[in-house]
C-alpha positions in Angstrom: 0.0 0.0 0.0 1.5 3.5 -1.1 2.3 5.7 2.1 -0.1 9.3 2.2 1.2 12.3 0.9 3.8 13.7 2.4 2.2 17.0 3.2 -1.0 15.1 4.3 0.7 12.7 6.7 2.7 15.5 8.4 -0.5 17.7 9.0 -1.5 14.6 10.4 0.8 14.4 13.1 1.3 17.6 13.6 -2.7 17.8 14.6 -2.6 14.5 16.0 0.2 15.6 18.6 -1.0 19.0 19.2 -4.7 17.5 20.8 -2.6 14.6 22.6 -0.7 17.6 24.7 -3.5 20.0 24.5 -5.5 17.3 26.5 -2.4 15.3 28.1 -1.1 18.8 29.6 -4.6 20.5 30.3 -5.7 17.6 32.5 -2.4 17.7 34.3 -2.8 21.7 34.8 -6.1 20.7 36.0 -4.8 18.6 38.8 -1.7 20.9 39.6 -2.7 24.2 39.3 -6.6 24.2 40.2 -6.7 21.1 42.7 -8.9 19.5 40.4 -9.6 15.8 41.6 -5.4 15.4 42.5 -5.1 11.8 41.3 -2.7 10.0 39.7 -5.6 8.1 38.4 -7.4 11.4 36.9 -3.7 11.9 34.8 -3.5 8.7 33.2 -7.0 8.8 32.4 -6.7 12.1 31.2 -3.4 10.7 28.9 -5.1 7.9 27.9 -7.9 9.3 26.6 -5.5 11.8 25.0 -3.5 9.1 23.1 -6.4 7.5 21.7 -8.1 10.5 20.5 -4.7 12.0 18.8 -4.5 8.7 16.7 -8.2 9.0 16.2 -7.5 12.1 14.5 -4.2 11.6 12.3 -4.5 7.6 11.8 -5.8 7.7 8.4 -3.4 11.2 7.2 0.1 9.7 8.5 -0.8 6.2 10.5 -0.8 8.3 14.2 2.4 7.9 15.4 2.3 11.2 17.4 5.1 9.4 18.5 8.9 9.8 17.7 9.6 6.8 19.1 6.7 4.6 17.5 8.2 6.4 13.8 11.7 5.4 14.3 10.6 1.5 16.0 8.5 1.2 12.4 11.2 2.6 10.7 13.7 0.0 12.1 11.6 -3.1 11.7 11.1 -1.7 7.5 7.4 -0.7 7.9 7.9 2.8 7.7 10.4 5.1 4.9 13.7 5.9 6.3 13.6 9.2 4.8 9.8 10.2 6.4 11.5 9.8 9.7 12.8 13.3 10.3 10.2 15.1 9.0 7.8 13.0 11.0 9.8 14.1 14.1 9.8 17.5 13.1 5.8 17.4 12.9 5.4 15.6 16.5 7.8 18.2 18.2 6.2 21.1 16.5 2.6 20.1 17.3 3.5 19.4 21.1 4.4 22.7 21.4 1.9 24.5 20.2 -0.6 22.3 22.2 1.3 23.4 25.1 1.2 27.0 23.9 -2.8 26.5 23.6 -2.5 24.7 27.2 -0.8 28.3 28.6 -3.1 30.8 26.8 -6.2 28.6 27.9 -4.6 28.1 31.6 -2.5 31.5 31.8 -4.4 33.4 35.1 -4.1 29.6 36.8 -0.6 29.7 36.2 -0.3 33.3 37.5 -2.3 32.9 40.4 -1.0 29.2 41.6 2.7 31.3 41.1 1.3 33.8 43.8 0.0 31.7 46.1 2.8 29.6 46.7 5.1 32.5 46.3 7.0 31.3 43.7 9.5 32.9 41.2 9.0 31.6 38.0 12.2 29.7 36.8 13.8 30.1 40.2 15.9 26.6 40.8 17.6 25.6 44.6 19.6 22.2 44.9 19.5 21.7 41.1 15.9 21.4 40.1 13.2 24.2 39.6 12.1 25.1 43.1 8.3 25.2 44.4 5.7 22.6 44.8 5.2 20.7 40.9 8.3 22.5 40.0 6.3 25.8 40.1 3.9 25.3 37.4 6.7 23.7 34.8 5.3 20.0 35.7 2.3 20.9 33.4 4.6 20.6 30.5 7.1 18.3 31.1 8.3 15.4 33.0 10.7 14.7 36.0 12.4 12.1 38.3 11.2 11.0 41.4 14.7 10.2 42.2 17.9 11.4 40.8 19.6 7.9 39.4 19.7 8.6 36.1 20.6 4.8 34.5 17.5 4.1 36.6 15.5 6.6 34.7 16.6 5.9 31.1 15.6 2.6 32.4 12.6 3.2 33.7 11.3 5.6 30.5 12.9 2.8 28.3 10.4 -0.3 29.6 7.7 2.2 29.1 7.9 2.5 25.7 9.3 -1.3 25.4 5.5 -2.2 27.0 4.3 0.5 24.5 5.7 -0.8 21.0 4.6 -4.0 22.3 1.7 -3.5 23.0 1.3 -1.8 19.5 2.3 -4.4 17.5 0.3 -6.7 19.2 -3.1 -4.8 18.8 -1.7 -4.2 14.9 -0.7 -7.2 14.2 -3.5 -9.0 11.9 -1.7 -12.6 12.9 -2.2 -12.0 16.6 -4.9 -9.6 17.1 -8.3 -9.2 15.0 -10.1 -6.0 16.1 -10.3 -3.3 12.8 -11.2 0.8 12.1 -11.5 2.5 15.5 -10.9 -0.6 18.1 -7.5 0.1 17.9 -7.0 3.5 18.6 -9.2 3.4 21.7 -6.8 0.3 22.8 -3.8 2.1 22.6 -5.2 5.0 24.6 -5.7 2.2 27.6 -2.4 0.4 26.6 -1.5 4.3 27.8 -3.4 4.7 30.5 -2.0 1.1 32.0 1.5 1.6 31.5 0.7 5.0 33.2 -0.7 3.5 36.4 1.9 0.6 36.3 5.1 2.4 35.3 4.7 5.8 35.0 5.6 7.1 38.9 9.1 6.9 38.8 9.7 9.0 36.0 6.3 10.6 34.9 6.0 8.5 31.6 6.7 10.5 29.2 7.5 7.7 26.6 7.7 10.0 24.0 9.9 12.1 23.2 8.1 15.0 21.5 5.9 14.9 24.1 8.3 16.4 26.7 10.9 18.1 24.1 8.0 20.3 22.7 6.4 21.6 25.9 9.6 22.1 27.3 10.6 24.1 24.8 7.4 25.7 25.3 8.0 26.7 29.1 11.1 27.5 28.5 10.1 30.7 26.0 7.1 31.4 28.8 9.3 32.1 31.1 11.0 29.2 32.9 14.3 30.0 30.7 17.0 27.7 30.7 16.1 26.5 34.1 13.7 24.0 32.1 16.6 22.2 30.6 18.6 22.6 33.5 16.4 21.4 35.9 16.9 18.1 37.6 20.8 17.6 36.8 20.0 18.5 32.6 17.7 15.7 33.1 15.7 16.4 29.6 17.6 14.0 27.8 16.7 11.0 29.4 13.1 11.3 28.2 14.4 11.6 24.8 16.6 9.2 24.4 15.0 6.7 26.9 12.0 6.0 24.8 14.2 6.0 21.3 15.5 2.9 23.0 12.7 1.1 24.4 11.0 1.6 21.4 13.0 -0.2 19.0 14.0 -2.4 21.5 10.1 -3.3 22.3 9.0 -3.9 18.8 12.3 -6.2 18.3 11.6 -7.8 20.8 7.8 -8.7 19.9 9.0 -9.7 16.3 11.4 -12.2 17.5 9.3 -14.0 20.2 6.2 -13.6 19.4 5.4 -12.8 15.9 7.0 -15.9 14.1 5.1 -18.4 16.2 1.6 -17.0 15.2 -0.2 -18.8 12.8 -0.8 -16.7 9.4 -4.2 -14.6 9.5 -6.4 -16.9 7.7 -5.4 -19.5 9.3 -5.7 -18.1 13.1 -8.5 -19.6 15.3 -11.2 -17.4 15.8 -12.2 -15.4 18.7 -14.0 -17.8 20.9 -13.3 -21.3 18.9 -11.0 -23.3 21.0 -8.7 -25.0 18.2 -8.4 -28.8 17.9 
């Protein structure tokens, strides 16, 4: 099957990454700078639903990726053109951000009045990381370690996205599973919301990269400065590079051991049939 227009695929992701922070980050500004519901369980929900509506929205432009790290896992295993994967990239990052920047204008007087209240300085840092409670107000866009071992993080960010691509190709996979149209989307939004609730306190889950790079860059230029790269030991890397990692190592992984021992679509058992 011939890929969608270039220009088509990268609107795609663009607008599918761009609703996946609008709502990934508003829910979390929700909880953080209103006191809306505080519950870990109200931001994976909130994420969950985001992923499966962002894919929702670009899966039939560009395959909704929204994803850096699901583009260059397909891209590795063949199933995606080499030379689609920066541009791809540049569409995710870009569209993070300006969901972020919609996330601000919407959320803006929150922001401002959350900043007075706890008498914090925006940007201000002590001991290393951006000081104030949710690292005053930057947690809405970005991600951060509960502890400061950083092989532990790239670790931790790295099984994330290893559960994530797996998790993918097993709900894509026509040899393994059989749901079709708009089953799967909605199953990779609680694929999401699962590896949230099960992995996603140590490090905040970002699991992809564009959606921490973007918003980051994004506080950054509204006023946290450098102190949003700086924060946390320079810890921004580690959610970039962590879910490269897991990614291709998580869809490698399913391709090897689980992929060649299914049987070939039309000959799988059906839902419901115990075989003989």
């Amino acid at each position: 099957m011939n890929p969608p227009p270039l220009k088509s695929a990268l609107i795609g992701e663009f607008l599918g990454t761009a609703l996946l922070v609008l709502l990934g980050d508003g829910v979390v500004a929700s909880v953080v700078l209103l006191g809306k519901q505080a519950d870990w369980i109200v931001i994976t929900t909130g994420w969950g639903l985001a992923v499966a509506l962002g894919v929702y929205l670009s899966g039939r432009l560009s395959g909704g990726h929204i994803n850096p790290a699901v583009t260059l896992a397909l891209a590795v295993r063949g199933q995606f053109p080499l030379g689609r994967v920066l541009p791809y990239w540049g569409a995710q990052v870009l569209g993070a951000f300006v969901g972020a920047m919609l996330v601000y204008v919407d959320y803006a007087e929150a922001f401002r009045a959350f900043e007075q209240a706890e008498g914090i300085t925006r940007g201000a840092m002590a001991e290393g990381r951006l000081a104030g409670p949710a690292a005053g107000g930057a947690g809405v866009f970005f991600t951060a370690p509960a502890f400061g071992v950083t092989w532990r993080n790239v670790f931790s960010e790295a099984l994330g996205t290893a559960v994530l691509l797996i998790g993918v190709r097993a709900l894509s996979d026509r040899r393994n599973a059989h749901f079709r149209g708009y089953f799967e989307p909605l199953l990779n939004g609680l694929l999401v919301f699962s590896i949230g609730l099960s992995l996603g306190g140590l490090t905040g889950y970002a699991i992809n990269p564009a959606r921490d790079l973007g918003p980051r860059v994004a506080a950054m230029l509204l006023g946290w400065g450098p102190s949003a790269f700086r924060t946390h030991d320079f810890y921004f890397w580690v959610p970039i590079v962590g879910p490269l990692v897991g990614g291709v190592a998580g869809i490698l992984l399913y391709d090897l051991v689980v992929h060649p021992h299914l049987l070939p679509e039309d000959e799988a058992t059906p839902p419901g049939r115990v075989a003989a």
